[in-house]
C-alpha positions as CSV (number, residue, x, y, z in Angstrom):
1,X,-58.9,20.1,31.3
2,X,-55.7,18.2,33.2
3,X,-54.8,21.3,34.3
4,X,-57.2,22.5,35.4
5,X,-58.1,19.4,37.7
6,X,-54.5,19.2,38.4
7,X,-54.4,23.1,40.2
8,X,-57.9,22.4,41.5
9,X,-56.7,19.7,43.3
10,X,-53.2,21.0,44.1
11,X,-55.1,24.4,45.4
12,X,-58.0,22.4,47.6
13,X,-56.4,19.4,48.5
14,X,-56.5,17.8,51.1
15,X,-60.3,18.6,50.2
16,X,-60.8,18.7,54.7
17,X,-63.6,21.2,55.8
18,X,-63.8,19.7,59.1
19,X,-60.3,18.7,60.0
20,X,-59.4,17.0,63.6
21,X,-58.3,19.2,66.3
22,X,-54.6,17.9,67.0
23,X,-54.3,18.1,70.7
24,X,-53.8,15.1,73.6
25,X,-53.9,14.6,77.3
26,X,-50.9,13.7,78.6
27,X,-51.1,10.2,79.4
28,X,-48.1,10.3,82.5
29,X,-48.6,13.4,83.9
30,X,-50.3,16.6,84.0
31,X,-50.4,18.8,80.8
32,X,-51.6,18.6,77.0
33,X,-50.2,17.7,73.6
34,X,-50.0,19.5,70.8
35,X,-48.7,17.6,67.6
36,X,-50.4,19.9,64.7
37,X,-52.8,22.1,63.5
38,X,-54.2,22.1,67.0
39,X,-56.0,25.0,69.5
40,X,-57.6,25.1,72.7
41,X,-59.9,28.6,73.3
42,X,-61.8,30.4,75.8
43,X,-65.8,28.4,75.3
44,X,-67.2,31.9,75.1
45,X,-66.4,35.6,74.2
46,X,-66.1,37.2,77.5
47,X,-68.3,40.4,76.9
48,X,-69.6,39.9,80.5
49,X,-66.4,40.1,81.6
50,X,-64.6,42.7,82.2
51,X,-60.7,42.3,80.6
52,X,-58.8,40.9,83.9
53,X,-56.1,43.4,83.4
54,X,-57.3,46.6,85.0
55,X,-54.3,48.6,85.0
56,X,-52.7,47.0,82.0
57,X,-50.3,44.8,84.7
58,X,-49.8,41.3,84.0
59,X,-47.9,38.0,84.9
60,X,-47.5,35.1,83.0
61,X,-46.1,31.5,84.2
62,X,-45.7,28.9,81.6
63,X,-44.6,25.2,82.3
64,X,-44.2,23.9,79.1
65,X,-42.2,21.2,76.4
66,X,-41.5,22.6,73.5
67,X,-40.9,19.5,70.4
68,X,-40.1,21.5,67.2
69,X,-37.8,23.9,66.1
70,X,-39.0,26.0,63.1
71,X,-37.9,29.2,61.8
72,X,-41.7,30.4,61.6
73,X,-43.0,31.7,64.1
74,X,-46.1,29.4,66.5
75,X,-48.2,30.9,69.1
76,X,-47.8,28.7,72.6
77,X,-50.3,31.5,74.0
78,X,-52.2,34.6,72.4
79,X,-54.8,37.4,73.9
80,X,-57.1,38.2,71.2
81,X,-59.7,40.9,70.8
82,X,-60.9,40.7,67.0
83,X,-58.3,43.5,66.3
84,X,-54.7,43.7,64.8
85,X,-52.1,43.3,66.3
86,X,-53.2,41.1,69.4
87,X,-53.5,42.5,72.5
88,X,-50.3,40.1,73.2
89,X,-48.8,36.6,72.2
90,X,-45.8,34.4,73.6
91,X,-44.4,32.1,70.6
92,X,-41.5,30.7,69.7
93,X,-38.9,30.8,66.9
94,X,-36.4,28.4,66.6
95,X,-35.2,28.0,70.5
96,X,-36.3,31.1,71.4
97,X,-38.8,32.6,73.1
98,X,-41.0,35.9,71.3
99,X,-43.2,37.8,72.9
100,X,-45.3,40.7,70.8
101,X,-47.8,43.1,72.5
102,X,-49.9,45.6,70.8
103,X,-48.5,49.1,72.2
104,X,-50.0,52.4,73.3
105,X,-46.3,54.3,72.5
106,X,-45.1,54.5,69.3
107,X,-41.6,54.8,70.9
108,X,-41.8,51.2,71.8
109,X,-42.6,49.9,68.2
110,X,-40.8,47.9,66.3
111,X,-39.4,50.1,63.2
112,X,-42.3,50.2,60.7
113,X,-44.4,47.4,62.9
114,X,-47.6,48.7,64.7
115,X,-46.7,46.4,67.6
116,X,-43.5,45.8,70.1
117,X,-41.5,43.0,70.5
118,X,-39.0,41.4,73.4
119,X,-37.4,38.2,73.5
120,X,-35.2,35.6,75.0
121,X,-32.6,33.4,73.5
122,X,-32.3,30.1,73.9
123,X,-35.0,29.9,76.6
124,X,-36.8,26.8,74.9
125,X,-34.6,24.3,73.8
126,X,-35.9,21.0,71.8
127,X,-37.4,18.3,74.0
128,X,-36.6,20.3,77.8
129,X,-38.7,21.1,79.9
130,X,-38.7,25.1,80.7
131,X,-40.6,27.0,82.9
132,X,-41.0,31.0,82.2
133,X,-42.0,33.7,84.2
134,X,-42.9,36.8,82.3
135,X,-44.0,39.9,84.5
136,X,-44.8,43.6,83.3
137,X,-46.2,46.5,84.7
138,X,-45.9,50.2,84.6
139,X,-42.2,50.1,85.2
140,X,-41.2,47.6,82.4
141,X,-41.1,43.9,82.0
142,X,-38.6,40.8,83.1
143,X,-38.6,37.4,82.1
144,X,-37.2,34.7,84.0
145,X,-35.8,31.3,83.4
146,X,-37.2,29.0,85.9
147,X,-36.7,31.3,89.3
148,X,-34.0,33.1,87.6
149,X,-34.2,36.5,86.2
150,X,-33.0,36.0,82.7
151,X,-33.6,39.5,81.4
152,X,-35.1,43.0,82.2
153,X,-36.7,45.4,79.4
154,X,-37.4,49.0,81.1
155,X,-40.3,50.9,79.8
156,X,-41.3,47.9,77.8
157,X,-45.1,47.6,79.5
158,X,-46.4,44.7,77.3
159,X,-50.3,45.5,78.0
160,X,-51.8,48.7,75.7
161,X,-55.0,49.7,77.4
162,X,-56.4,50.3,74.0
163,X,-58.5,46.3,73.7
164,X,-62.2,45.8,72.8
165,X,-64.4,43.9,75.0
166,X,-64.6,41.1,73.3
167,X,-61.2,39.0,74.4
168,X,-60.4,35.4,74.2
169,X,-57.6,33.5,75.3
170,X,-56.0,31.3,72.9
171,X,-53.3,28.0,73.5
172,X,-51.3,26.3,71.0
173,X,-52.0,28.3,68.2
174,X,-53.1,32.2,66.6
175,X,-56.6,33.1,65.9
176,X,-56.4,32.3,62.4
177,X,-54.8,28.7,63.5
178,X,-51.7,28.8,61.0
179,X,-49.5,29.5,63.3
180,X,-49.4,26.3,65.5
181,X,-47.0,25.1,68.1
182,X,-46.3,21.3,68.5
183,X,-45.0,21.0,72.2
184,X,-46.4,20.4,75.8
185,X,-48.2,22.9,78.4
186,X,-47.9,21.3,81.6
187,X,-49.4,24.7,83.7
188,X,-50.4,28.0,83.3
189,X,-50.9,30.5,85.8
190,X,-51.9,34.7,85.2
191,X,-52.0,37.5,87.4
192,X,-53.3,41.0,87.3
193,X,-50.2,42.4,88.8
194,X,-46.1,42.4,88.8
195,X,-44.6,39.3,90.6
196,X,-41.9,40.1,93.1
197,X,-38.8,37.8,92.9
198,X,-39.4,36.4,96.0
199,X,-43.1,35.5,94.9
200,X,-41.6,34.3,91.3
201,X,-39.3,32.0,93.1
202,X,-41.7,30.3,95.7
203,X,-44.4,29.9,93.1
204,X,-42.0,28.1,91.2
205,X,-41.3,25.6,93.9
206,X,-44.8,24.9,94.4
207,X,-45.3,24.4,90.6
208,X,-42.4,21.5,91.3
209,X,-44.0,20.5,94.2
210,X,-47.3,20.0,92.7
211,X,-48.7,22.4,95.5
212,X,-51.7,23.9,93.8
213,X,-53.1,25.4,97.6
214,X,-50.1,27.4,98.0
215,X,-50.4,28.7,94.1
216,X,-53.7,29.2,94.8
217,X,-53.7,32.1,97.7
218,X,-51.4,34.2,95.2
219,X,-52.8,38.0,95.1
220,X,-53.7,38.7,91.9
221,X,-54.2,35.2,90.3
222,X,-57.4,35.3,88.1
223,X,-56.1,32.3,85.5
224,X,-54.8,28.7,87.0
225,X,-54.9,25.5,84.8
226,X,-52.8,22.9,85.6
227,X,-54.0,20.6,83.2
228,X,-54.5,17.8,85.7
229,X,-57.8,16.4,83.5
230,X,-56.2,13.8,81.8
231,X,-59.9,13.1,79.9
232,X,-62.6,15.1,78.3
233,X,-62.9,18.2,76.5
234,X,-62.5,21.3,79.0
235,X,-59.6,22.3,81.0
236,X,-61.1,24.4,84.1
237,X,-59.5,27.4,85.7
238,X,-59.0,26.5,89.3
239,X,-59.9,30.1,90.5
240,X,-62.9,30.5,88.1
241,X,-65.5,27.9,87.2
242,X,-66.5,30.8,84.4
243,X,-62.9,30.8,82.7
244,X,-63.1,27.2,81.1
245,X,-61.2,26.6,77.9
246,X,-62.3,24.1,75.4
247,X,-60.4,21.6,73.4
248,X,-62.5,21.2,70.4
249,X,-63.1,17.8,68.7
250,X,-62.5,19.7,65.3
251,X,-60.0,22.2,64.4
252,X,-61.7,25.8,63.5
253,X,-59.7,29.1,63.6
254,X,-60.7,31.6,66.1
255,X,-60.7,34.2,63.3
256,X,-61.6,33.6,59.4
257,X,-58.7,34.4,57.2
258,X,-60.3,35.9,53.9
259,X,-57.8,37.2,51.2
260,X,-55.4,38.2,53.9
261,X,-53.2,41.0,52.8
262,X,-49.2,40.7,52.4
263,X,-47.6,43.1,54.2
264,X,-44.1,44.7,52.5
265,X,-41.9,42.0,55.5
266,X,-42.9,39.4,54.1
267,X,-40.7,39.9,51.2
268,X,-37.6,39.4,53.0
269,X,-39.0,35.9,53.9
270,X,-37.7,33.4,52.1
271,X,-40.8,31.3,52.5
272,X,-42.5,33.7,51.5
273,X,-40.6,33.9,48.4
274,X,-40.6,30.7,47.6
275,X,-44.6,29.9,47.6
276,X,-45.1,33.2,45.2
277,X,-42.4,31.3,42.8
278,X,-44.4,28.3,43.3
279,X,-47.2,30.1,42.9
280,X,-46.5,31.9,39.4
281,X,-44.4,28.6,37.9
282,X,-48.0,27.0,38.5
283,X,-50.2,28.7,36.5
284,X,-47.9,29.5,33.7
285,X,-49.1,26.3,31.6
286,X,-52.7,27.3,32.8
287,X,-52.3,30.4,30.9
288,X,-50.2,28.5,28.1
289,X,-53.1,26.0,27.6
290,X,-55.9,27.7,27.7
291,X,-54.6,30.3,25.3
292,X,-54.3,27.4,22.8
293,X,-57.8,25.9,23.5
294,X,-59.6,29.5,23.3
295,X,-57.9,30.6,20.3
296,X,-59.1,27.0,18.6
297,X,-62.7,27.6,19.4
298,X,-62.5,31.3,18.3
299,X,-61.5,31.0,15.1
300,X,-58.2,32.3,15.6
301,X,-59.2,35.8,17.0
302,X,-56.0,36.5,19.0
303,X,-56.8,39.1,21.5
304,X,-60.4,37.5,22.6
305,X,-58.4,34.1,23.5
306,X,-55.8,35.6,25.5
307,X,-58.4,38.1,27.6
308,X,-60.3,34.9,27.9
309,X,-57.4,32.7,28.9
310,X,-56.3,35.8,31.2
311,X,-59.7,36.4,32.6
312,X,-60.2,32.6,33.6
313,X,-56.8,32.6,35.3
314,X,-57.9,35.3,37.8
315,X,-61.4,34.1,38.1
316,X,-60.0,30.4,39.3
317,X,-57.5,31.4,41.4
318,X,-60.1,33.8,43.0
319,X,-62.2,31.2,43.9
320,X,-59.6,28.9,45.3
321,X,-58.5,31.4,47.7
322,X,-62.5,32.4,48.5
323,X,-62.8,28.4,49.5
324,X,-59.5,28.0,50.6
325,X,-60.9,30.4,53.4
326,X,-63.4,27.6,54.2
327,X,-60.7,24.9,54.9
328,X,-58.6,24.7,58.0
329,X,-56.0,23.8,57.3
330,X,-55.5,26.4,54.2
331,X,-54.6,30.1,53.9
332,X,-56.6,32.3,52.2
333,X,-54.2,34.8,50.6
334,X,-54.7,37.9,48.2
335,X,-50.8,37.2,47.7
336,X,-51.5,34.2,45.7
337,X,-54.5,35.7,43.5
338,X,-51.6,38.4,42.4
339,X,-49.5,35.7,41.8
340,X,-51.6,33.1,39.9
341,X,-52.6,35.5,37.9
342,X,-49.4,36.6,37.4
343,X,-48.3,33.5,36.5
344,X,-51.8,32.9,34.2
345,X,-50.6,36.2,32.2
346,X,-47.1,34.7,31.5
347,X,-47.6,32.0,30.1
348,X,-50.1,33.7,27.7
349,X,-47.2,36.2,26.7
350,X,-45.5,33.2,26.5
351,X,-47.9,31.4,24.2
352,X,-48.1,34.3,22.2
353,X,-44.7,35.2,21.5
354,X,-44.2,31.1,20.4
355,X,-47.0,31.4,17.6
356,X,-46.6,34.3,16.3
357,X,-45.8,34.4,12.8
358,X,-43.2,36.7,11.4
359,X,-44.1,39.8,9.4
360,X,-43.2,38.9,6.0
361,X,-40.5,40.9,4.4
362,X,-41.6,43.2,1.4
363,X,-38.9,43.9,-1.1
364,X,-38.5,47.4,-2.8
365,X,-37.2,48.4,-6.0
């Protein structure tokens, strides 16, 4: 029974259904914190509105901090539409900045990934503030480093025109909320169209400047938050009262991870590799144990223990992923059923091959 409490707890802990939503005003200046497991999200699902992005054109400008460098890979701002991939997310991986769009062109994609993928190195370094400009339209996309075009991706047209009705912005984190960034927005601005240089540059003086009026009468703008709330729960769009984003008192994901699938990537990951090691190593006594205790209360019957033994091994780890779904700050993976069980099977092997007695040896003559 130890083990069993002991992978119970190990697979359920920290035991949190309702965990605090890790994000902070600012308290110097304009902007929010985020320092965990922490999302702010569009308060409804905007199937009144049309998506803002008529003719799949689009211009991002993000005054941010970023505070951690990991080599996953966190979501500072994500389009979701219920489908996969998203419509389009800007992240970061180590200093540098990702940005993944669902695609209407195969030609586009990323070899043997259903989405497309540009980048820029070095763009956000540890602790500096950055401000990026990323702008696409029907000719391609550019990103620029404060007022500085920093890099140009013909043909690359980030929007796909292929997106449900259903779409919700997303800050600090991905719909299923395990891929969180720990940094600081400071402003946010979004257009419906490509930015000229000329515009890119002056709007980037009045973000310095603070000058909100002059942002403000910008054609195209349909998104403004300068996160100049410094209390409460909602941070307002300065062009529409109807685009307010919440900052929840309790983390929740966006999207309910349930048994999510592993996809053949992921096993060039080394994390990845790791946690299915973890994973196996772990229930190896489980199956060792239980072997034992079943084939003591069977009266020795050999192949009803070890189904049993087997059989509970799947059946636990099944259910700590199913509720594993339920806690925040948990995945929910089919990878780790195959691998508990995995690991549940090997150590009745193991068991088996320990106690078995030899075949006596008959002698002829």
């Amino acid at each position: 029974m130890a083990i069993l409490i002991i992978i119970l707890t190990t697979g359920l802990w920290p035991f949190n259904f309702f965990p605090r939503n890790t994000v902070a005003w600012l308290p110097d200046r304009n902007g929010v914190h985020f320092y965990g497991q922490g999302i702010i999200n569009s308060n409804h699902r905007q199937q009144d509105h049309p998506f803002p992005f008529p003719d799949a054109s689009i211009t991002l400008e993000l005054w941010l901090r970023p505070m951690v460098e990991t080599g996953n890979l966190p979501h500072i701002l994500t389009y979701f539409d219920s489908e996969t991939p998203d419509i389009l997310f800007v992240g970061q991986w180590k200093s540098h900045l990702i940005i993944r769009s669902r695609t209407d062109d195969p030609a586009a994609r990323k070899r043997g990934k259903p989405y497309q993928e540009i980048g820029l190195r070095n763009a956000l370094l540890n602790n500096q503030d950055s401000f990026i400009t990323i702008t696409s339209g029907p000719d391609g996309s550019a990103v620029y480093e404060s007022d500085k075009l920093a890099d140009v991706y013909p043909r690359r047209r980030l929007l796909a025109r292929n997106t449900s009705g259903n779409v919700r912005l997303i800050l600090g984190n991905s719909s299923t909320g395990e891929s969180y960034w720990n940094g600081n927005l400071m402003g946010l601005a979004i257009y419906n169209r490509v930015l000229s240089a000329d515009q890119i540059s002056r709007n980037y003086r009045s973000w310095r400047e603070n000058d909100l009026a002059m942002i403000k009468r910008s054609d195209g703008l349909v998104g403004l938050y300068p996160f100049n709330e410094r209390t409460g729960s909602m941070v307002h769009n300065e062009i529409n009262a109807n685009d307010t984003l919440t900052i929840p008192e309790r983390f929740k994901p966006v999207k309910r991870k349930i048994l999510y699938p592993f996809w053949p990537e992921s096993f060039w990951n080394s994390s990845f590799i790791s946690d299915v090691t973890i994973n196996v190593l772990g229930f190896i006594p489980f199956g060792f144990c239980f072997s034992a205790l079943f084939l003591k209360t069977a009266r020795h019957r050999r192949l009803p223990s070890y189904m049993s033994a087997a059989i509970l091994g799947v059946g636990i780890s099944l259910a700590i992923e199913l509720i594993q779904a339920y806690i925040p700050t948990r995945d929910s993976s089919l990878m780790d059923v195959i691998s508990n069980s995995a690991g549940t099977i090997l150590g009745v092997v193991i068991f088996k091959i320990l106690t078995q007695h030899p075949k006596p040896h008959h002698i002829g003559g």
